[in-house]
C-alpha positions, -999 to 999 in steps of 0.1 A, spaced: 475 -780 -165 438 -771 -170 429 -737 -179 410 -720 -154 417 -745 -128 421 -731 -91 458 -739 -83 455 -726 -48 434 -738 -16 405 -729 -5 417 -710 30 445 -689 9 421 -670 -10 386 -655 -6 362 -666 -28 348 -692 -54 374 -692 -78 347 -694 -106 349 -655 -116 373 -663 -156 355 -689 -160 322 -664 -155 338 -640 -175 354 -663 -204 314 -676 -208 297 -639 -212 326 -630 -237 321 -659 -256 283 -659 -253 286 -622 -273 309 -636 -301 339 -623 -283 374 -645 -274 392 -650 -241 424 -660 -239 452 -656 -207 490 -663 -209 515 -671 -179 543 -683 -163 545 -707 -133 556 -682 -104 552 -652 -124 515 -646 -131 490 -643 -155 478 -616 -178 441 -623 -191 427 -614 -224 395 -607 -244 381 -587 -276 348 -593 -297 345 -591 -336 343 -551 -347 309 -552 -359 292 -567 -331 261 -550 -323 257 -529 -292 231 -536 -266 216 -552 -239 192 -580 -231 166 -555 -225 166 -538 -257 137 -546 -280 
């Protein structure tokens, strides 16, 4: 199975499906790590963290 594949079609569910994969992008774009674990039928539980020292911020700040 592919991680952050939609198993479910399109009419079920609202939306484009692509929000953890926008999410698992940003984190890792900061230095961070996303990770999810699951079972068939039972769900998913969805992970992330960044290092400790990482610098605070935004894109605006000079």
């Amino acid at each position: 199975m592919t991680f952050l594949k939609r198993l479910n079609v399109y009419h079920e569910f609202e939306g484009t499906g692509i929000g953890l994969a926008i999410v698992k992008q940003v984190v890792e774009l900061h230095g961070g790590r996303f990770w999810g674990e699951g079972q068939e039928g039972k769900g998913a539980t969805f992970y992330f963290s960044f290092p400790k020292n990482a610098q605070g911020g935004t894109a605006y700040d000079s």
